[in-house]
ZAMARGU-4260 file (C-alpha; in steps of 0.2 Angstrom, whole numbers, plus 5000, padded with zeros to 4 digits):
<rodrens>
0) 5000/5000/5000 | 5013/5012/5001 | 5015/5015/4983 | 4998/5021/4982 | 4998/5028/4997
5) 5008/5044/4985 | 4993/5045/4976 | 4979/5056/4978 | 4960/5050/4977 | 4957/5052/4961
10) 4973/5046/4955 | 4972/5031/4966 | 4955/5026/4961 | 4961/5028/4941 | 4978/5019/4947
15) 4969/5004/4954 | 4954/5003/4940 | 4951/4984/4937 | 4938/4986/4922 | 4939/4995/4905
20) 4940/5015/4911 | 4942/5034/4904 | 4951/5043/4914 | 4946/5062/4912 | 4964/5070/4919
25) 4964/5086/4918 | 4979/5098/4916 | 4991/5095/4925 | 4984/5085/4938 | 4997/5071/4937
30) 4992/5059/4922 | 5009/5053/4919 | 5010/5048/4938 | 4993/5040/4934 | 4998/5030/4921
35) 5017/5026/4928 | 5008/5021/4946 | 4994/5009/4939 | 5009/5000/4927 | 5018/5000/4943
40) 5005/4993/4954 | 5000/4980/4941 | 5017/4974/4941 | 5014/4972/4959 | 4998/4962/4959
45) 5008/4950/4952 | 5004/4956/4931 | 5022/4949/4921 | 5028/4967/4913 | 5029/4961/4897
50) 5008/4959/4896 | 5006/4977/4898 | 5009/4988/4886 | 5006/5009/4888 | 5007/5019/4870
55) 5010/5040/4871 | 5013/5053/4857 | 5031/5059/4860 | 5048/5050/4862 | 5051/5062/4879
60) 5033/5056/4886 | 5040/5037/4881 | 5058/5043/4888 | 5048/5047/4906 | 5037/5035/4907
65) 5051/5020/4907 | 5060/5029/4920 | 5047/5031/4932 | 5043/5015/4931 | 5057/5009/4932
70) 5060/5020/4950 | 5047/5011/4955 | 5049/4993/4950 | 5066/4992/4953 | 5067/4972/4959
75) 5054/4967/4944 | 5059/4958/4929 | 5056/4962/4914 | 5050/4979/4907 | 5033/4982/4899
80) 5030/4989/4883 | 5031/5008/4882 | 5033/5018/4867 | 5025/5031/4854 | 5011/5025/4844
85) 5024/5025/4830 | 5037/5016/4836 | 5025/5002/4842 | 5017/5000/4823 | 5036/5001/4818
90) 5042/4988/4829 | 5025/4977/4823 | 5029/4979/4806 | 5049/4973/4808 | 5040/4957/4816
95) 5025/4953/4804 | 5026/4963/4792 | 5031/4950/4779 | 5012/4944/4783 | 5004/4957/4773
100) 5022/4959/4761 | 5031/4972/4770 | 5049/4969/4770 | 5056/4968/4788 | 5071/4981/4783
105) 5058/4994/4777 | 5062/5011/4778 | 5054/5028/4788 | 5053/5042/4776 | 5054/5058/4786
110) 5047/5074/4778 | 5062/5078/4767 | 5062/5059/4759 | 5042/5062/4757 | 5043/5080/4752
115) 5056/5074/4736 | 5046/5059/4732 | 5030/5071/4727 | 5041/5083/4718 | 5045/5068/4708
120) 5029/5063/4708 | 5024/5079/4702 | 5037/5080/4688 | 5032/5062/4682 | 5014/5069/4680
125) 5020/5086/4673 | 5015/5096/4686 | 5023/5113/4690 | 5029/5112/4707 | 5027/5131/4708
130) 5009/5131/4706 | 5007/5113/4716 | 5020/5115/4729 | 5028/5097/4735 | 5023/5102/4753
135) 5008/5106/4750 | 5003/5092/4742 | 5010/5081/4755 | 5000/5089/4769 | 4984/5083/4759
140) 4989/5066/4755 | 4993/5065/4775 | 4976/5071/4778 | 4968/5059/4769 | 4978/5046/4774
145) 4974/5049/4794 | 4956/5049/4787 | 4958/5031/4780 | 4954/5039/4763 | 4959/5031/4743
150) 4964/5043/4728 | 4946/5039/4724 | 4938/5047/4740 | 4950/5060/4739 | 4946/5065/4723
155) 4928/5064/4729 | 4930/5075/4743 | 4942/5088/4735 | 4932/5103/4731 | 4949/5113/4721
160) 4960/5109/4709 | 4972/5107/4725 | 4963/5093/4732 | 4961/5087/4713 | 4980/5087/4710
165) 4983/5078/4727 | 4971/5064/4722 | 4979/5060/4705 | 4996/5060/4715 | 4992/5048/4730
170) 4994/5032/4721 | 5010/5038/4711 | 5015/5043/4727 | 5012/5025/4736 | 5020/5017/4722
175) 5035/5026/4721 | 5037/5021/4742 | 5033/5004/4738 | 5046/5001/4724 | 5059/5011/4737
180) 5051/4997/4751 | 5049/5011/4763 | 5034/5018/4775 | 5031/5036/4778 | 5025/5041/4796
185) 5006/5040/4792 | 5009/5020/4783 | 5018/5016/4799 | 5000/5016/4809 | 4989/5013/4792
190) 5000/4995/4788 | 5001/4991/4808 | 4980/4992/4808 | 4980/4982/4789 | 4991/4968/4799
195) 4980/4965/4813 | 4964/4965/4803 | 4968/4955/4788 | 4981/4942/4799 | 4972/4930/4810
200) 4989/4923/4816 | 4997/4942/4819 | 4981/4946/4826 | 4980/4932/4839 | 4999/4932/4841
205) 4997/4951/4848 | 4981/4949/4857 | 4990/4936/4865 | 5001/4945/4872 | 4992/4959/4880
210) 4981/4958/4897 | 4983/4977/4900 | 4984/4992/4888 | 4986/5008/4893 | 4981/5025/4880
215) 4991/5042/4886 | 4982/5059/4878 | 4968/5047/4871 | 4959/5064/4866 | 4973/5065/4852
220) 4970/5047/4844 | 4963/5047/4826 | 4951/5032/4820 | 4967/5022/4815 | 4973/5022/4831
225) 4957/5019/4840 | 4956/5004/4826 | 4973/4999/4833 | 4970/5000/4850 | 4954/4990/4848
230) 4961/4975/4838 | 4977/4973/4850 | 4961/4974/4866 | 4956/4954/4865 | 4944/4948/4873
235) 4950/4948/4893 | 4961/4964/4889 | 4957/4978/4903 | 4958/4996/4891 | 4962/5013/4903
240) 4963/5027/4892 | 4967/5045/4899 | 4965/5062/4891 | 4957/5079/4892 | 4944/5084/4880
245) 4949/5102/4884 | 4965/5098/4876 | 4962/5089/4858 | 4969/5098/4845 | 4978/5090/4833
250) 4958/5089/4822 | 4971/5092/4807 | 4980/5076/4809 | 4962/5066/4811 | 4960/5067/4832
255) 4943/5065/4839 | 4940/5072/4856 | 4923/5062/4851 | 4932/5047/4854 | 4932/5047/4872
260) 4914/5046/4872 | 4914/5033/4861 | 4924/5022/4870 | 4911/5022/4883 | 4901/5013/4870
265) 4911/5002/4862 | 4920/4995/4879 | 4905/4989/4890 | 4907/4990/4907 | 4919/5005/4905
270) 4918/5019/4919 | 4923/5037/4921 | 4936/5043/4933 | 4940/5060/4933 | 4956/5068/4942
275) 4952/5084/4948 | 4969/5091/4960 | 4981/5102/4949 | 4996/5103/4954 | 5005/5116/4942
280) 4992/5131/4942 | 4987/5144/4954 | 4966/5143/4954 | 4964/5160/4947 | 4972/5155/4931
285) 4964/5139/4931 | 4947/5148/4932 | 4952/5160/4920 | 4957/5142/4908 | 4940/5135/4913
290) 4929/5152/4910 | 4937/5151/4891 | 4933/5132/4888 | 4916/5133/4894 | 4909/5139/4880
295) 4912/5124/4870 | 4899/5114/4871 | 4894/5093/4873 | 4909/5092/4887 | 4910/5080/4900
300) 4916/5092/4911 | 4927/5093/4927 | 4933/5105/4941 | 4951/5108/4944 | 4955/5112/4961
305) 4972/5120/4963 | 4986/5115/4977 | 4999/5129/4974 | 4996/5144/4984 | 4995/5161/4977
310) 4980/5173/4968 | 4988/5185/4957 | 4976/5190/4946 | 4979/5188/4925 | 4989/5204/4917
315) 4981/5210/4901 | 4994/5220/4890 | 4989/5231/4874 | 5007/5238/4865 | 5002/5249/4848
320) 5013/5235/4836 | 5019/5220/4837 | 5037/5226/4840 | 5030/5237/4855 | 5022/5220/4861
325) 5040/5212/4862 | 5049/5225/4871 | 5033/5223/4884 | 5036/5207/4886 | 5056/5206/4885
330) 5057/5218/4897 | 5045/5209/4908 | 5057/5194/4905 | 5070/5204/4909 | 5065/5207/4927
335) 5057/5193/4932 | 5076/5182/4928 | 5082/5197/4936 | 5075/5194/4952 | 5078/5174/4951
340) 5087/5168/4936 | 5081/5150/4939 | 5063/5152/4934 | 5058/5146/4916 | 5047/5158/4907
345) 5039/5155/4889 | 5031/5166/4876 | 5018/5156/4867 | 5012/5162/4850 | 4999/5155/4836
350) 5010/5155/4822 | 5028/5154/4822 | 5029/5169/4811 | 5028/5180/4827 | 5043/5172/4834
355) 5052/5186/4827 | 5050/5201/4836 | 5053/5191/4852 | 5069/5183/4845 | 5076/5201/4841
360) 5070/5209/4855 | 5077/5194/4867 | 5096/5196/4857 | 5096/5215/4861 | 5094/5212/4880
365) 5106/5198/4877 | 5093/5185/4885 | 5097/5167/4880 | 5084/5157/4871 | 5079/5143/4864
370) 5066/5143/4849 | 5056/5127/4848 | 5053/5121/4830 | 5068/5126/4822 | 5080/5115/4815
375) 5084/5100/4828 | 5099/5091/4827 | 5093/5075/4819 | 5084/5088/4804 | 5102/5095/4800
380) 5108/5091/4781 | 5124/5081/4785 | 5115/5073/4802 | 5103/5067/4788 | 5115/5062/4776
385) 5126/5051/4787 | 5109/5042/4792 | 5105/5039/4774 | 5117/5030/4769 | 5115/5019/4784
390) 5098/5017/4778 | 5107/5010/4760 | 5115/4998/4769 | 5099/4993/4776 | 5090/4994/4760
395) 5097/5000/4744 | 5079/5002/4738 | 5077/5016/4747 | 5075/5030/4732 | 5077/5045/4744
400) 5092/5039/4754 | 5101/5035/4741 | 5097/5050/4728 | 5102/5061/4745 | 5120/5052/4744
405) 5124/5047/4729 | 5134/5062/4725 | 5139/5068/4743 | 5154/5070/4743 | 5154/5073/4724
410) 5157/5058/4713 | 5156/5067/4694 | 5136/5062/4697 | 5127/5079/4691 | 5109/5083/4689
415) 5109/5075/4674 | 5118/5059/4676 | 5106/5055/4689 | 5090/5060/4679 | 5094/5048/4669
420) 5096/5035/4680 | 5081/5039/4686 | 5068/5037/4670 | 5079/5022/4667 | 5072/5016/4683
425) 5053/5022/4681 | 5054/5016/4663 | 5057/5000/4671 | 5047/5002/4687 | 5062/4999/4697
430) 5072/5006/4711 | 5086/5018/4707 | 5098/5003/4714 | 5094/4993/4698 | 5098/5006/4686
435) 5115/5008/4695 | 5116/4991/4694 | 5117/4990/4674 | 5119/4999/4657 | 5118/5015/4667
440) 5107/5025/4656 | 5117/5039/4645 | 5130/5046/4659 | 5145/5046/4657 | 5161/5038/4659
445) 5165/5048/4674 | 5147/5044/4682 | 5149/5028/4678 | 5163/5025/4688 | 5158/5035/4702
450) 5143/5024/4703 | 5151/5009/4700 | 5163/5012/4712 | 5149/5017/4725 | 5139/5002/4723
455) 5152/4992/4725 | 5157/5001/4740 | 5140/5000/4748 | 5138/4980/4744 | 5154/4977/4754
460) 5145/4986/4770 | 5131/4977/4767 | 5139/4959/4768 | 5149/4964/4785 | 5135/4974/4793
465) 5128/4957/4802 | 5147/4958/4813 | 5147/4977/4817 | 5140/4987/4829 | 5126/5002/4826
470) 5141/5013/4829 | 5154/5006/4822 | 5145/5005/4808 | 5141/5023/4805 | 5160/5029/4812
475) 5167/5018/4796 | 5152/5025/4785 | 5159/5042/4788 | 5177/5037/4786 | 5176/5027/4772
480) 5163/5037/4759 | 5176/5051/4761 | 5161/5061/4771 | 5169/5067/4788 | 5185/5071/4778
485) 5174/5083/4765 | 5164/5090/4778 | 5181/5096/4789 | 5187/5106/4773 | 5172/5114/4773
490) 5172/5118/4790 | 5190/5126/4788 | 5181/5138/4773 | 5164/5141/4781 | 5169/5142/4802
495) 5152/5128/4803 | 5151/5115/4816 | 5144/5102/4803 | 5158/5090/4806 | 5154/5088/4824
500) 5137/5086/4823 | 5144/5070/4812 | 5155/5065/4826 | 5140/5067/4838 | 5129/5058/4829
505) 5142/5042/4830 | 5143/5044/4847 | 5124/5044/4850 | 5125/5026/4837 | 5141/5020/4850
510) 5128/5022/4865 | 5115/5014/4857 | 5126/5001/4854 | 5129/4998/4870 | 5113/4996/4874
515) 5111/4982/4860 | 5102/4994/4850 | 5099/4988/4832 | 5104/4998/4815 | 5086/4997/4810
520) 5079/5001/4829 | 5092/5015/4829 | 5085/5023/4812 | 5068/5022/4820 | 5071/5030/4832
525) 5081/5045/4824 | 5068/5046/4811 | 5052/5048/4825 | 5061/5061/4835 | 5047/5076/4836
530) 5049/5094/4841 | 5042/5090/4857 | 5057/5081/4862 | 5070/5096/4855 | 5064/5105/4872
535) 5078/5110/4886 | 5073/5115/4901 | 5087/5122/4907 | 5086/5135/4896 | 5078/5150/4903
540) 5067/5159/4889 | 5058/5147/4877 | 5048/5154/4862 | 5037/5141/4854 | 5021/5137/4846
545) 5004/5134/4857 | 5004/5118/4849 | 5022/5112/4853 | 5020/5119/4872 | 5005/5103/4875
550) 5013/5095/4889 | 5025/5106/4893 | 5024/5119/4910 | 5034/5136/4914 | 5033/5146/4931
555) 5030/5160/4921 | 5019/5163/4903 | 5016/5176/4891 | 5004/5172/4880 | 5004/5184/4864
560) 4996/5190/4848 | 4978/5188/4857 | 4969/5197/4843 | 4952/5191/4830 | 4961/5184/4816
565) 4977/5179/4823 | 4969/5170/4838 | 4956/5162/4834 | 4965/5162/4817 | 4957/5168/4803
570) 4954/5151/4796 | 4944/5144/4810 | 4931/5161/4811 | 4919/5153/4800 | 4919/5135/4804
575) 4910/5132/4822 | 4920/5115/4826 | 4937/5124/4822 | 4935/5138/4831 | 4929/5125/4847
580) 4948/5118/4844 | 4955/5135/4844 | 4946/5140/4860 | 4954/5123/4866 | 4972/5128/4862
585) 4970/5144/4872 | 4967/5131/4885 | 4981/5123/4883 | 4991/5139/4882 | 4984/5145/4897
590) 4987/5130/4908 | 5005/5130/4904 | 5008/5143/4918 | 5014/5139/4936 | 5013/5155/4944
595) 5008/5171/4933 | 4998/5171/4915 | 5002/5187/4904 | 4988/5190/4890 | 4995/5202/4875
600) 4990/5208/4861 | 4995/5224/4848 | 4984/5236/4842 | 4991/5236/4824 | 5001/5222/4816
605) 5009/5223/4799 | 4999/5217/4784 | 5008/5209/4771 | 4996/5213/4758 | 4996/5232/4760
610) 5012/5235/4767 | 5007/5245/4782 | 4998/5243/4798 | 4979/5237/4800 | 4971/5238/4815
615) 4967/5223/4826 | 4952/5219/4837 | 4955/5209/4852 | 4951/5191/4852 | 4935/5187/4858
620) 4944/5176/4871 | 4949/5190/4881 | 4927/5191/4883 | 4927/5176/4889 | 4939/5179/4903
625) 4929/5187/4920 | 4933/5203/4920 | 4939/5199/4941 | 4950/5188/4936 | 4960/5200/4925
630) 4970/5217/4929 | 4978/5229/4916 | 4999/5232/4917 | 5004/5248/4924 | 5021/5255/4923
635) 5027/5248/4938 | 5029/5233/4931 | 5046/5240/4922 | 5039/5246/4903 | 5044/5263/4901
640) 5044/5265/4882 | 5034/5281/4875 | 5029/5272/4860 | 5018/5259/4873 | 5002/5265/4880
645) 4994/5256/4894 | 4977/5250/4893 | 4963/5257/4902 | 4958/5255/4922 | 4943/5244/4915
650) 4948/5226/4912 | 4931/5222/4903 | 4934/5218/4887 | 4920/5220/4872 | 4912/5205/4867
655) 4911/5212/4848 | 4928/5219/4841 | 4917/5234/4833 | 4911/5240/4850 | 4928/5247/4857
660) 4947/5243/4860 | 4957/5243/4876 | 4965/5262/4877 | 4966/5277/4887 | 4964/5289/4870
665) 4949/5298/4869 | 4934/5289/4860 | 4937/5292/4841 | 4921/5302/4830 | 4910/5289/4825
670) 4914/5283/4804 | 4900/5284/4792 | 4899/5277/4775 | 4888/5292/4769 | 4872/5289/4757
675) 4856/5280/4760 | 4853/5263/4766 | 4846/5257/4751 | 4861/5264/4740 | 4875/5254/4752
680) 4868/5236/4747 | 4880/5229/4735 | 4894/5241/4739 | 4912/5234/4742 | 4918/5239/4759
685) 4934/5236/4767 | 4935/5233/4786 | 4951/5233/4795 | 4951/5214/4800 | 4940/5206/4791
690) 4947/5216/4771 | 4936/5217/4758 | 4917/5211/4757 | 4899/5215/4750 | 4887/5224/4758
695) 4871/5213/4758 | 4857/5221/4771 | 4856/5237/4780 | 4844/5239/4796 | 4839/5256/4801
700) 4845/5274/4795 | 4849/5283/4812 | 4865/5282/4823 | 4864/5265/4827 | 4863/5259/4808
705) 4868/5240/4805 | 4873/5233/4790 | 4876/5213/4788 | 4893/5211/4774 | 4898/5195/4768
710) 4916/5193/4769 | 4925/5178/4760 | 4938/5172/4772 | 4923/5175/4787 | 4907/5175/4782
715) 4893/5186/4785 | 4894/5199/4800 | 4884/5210/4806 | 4892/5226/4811 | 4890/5246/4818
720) 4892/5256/4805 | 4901/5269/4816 | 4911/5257/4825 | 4915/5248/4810 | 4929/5259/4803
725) 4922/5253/4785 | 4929/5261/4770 | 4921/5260/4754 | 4930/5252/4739
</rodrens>
């Protein structure tokens, strides 16, 4: 009993659950101690390790999850399963795979590998890549996908030429990786669910091993990944699977917060437990977080109750531009770390565009910090390089690898040479590795012998690669292919570091060796490393996307750009289910914070398309806040900028951005349009957030006259006309 006697009610009762149940864990109210104590007090009931297997979303949930575990099963033997959902389907595939006619040494494509087999896709159906960008078109065929879509219910569903494109490159597409016998991330979980529905022995073969499953951030799976965990549940498996509908929003890569109700339905005798003690958050901001939320509606609901001491109120911060609203919150920065330099302090932002200003105005006060989502180290070119041709030597089929390293270092193989090798291939419906193999297309001599000469050379690591280590392996790869000794020229001409991020990569292959880590489990595991795990906590300032911060906590949080249009994002405005998941990501922003929640926002923000300034209304989340839960900045709080003006003594914010903006400026003359009523419908009107639309009704002729415009990007809206600040066009 004393193991849960660490745990509070909730988390015991969740802990201890003997039937199927969704647990409803709030932020931060401990759900990785929930899951790590229940596979730990399984163990302890006398469950073998290896019958329970517990699935998450990042490698550093994974990461933290084995270590707690193994903290508190010290004397057990045997370790369960726990990984990502990816690297589970991954390491299913390696085993049964063959089942369904996956090779075992398949490779992952990461988003380079994918992005350059749609460009050649696109050049083999003679599309312009300019007009169709490769990324693009790989976000759609992801999206369908994730929805368990063909090229044929794409193309049904696709309402653009977009859409249209994407379909007719999905199947070119799934060839090309199929010849290559490689897997991009969304295959990984699509061919892991194909195996267990269309394998009776790989299906009772992993039923079989499985008594307990255990579903982290459930409110993030997809259908595919419901499928999965619902063919790995047999018959006597007990399901727990814990989430937060208030945090679900990943809708763009298939999630469901749906889901959780439905597994109320499809596992009978399932319960609801819900862990209501948070242990990050002061309760003013979690009521502030749970004010905001509210407003969605068809929740399950909870009450979080707060354990850390402390009731300053929310600050709300108006700066006149989106420069001004850096220095505000730099020089905030600048004095919290002032007065304890251990605290960690993050600026969330809904786009990673406004990552800029902070960035600048953080290097001017000479504040260190770390932007998450840049380049991490395993997305750095000779990082990537390096690990493709280990993935040669897995599997000399793999188009993208090999294309990537072919002629790095240089080996007389241009552009051209290797086009020709490549329509020799597609002429043949083969892999780029045969057409090396023979006749060699119309390069020349000079290719020709680089080539040979590189085949050969990779033939002779594939033969000894059963007797080598993972990092011996790559430390001769580097030597021999000439690559370390090329990159440390380089360096001598450019000042880079690239040869050491070579030499760091070897080392991390000699560690996993060391562990008995596999070539093939240590390419999987480079190639599913997320942005989520890139984070350091050591480093005082992070700047980062509200998406990347989900699961991630700071003593300190500024959260920025709160403005209609930017947040909620314009694209979300006119779709009631998207701007539900929007209003759930200012949850998760807002729950981020341990001990102080600063709301920002500019008054005008650059527009790309005019070149200037537009005015901004503030986000309607700011409405939804209680106005006692929010104060407005004053200058003590260390901003003595003339350019900033301080928002009013009212905290209230207007519920409709044409009513009025935070300011201490005199009101502004009401606008008018001029002219009758009648004479405004069809007019083209611009407005200073929504642009241009068309002018369809207008209600009364006095003061108060209203007039409903349809906007393209946001729909009809009713607005004041002398609040509006409408121009005509």
């Amino acid at each position: 009993m004393s193991l849960l006697d660490e745990l509070d009610p909730g988390q015991r009762e969740a802990a201890t659950a003997t039937e199927p149940v969704v647990v409803v864990a709030g932020a931060g109210t401990g759900k990785t101690r929930v899951i790590t104590y229940r596979v730990a007090w399984l163990i302890s009931e006398g469950v073998a390790p290896q019958a329970i297997l517990a699935v998450t979303f990042t490698n550093k949930a994974a990461s933290e999850m084995k270590e707690r575990i193994h903290s508190l099963v010290r004397e057990s033997a045997g370790v369960p399963w726990v990984g990502t959902f990816h690297s589970f389907c991954a390491r299913l595939l390696r085993s049964d795979g063959p089942f369904i006619d996956i090779p075992r040494d398949f490779a992952i494509y990461d988003d380079d590998d994918q992005i350059g087999v749609v460009r050649q896709s696109l050049r083999l159906l003679g599309y312009d890549e300019r007009r169709f960008t490769p990324r693009g078109m790989r976000e759609i065929i992801s999206h369908a996908k994730n929805n368990g879509w063909n090229s044929e219910r794409l193309r049904r569903e696709s309402f653009g030429e977009q859409g249209r494109v994407a379909a007719a490159l999905f199947d070119v597409y799934n060839a090309a990786l199929r010849r290559a016998g490689a897997l991009d991330f969304d295959d990984l979980l699509l061919e892991a669910v194909r195996l267990l529905q269309t394998s009776e022995e790989a299906r009772k073969r992993w039923r079989g091993r499985f008594t307990h499953i255990v579903v982290d951030e459930f409110q993030d799976v997809n259908e595919k990944q419901y499928e999965l965990v619902r063919l790995l549940a047999g018959p006597g498996t007990c399901v727990a699977v814990v989430g937060d509908e208030d945090q679900s929003i990943y809708s763009w890569r298939g999630a469901d917060p749906g889901i959780l109700r439905r597994f109320l339905d499809d596992f009978p005798g399932a319960r609801v437990i819900r862990v209501e003690t948070n242990y990050r958050s002061t309760q003013t901001i979690l009521d502030a977080a749970a004010a905001v939320v509210a407003n969605n509606p068809n929740r399950m609901g909870k009450h979080l109750t707060a354990t850390r001491t402390g009731d300053s109120l929310l600050s709300l911060c108006e700066a006149p531009d989106a420069s001004a609203e850096a220095e505000f919150v730099v020089a905030e920065i600048r004095r919290l770390l002032r007065d304890d330099p251990a605290l960690h302090v993050a600026v969330l932002y809904r786009t990673n565009f406004q990552s800029r200003s902070f960035e600048e105005a953080c290097r001017r006060s000479g504040i260190v910090f770390r932007v998450v989502g840049g380049f991490g180290f395993y997305e750095r070119a000779e990082v990537k390089d390096l690990l493709a041709y280990a993935r040669v030597v897995v599997n000399p089929a793999d188009d993208a690898a090999l294309a990537r390293v072919i002629n790095t270092p240089p080996r007389g193989l241009g552009k051209t040479s290797l086009d020709s090798l490549r329509n020799d291939a597609a002429q043949r419906s083969a892999p780029l590795w045969d057409a090396m193999g023979d006749g060699f297309g119309s390069i020349s001599s000079r290719a020709a012998s680089g080539v040979r000469a590189f085949r050969q050379m990779i033939e002779e690591f594939r033969q000894k690669r059963a007797e080598m280590g993972v990092g011996d392996l790559l430390r001769e790869l580097a030597s021999r292919t000439g690559y370390l000794d090329w990159l440390e020229q380089q360096d001598k001409e450019e000042l880079t570091d690239r040869a050491g991020n070579v030499k760091e990569l070897v080392a991390a292959a000699e560690e996993g060796q060391e562990r008995g880590e596999t070539l093939e489990e240590f390419l999987d595991r480079a190639a599913l490393v997320s942005d989520a795990d890139s984070f350091d906590e050591h480093v005082p300032v992070t700047l980062i996307t509200l998406h990347s911060a989900k699961g991630l906590e700071f003593d300190h949080v500024f959260l920025v750009g709160m403005e209609e249009g930017l947040f909620p994002h314009m694209r979300s405005l006119a779709s009631p289910p998207a701007l539900e998941e929007e209003r759930r990501l200012c949850y998760v922003g807002m729950t981020r914070a341990r001990q102080t929640l600063t709301l920002t926002r500019a008054r005008s923000r650059r527009s790309y398309d005019r070149r200037s300034d537009m005015t901004t209304s503030p986000s309607r989340f700011l409405a939804e806040i209680p106005k006692d839960l929010l104060k407005t900045v004053n200058v003590g709080l260390g901003f003595d900028s003339p350019k900033f003006r301080l928002a009013g003594g009212e905290s209230r914010v207007p519920r409709q951005p044409e009513e009025a903006e935070f300011s201490d400026e005199p009101p502004r003359p009401p606008s008018r349009l001029g002219g009758s009523g009648q004479s405004l419908v069809g007019q083209r009107v611009r407005h200073p957030t929504f642009g241009v639309g068309t002018v369809l009704s207008v209600e009364d002729d006095g003061d108060d006259r209203r007039l409903t415009v349809s906007f393209p990007d946001y729909g009809m809206r009713k607005l004041i006309e002398r609040y509006a600040k409408l121009q005509r066009v």
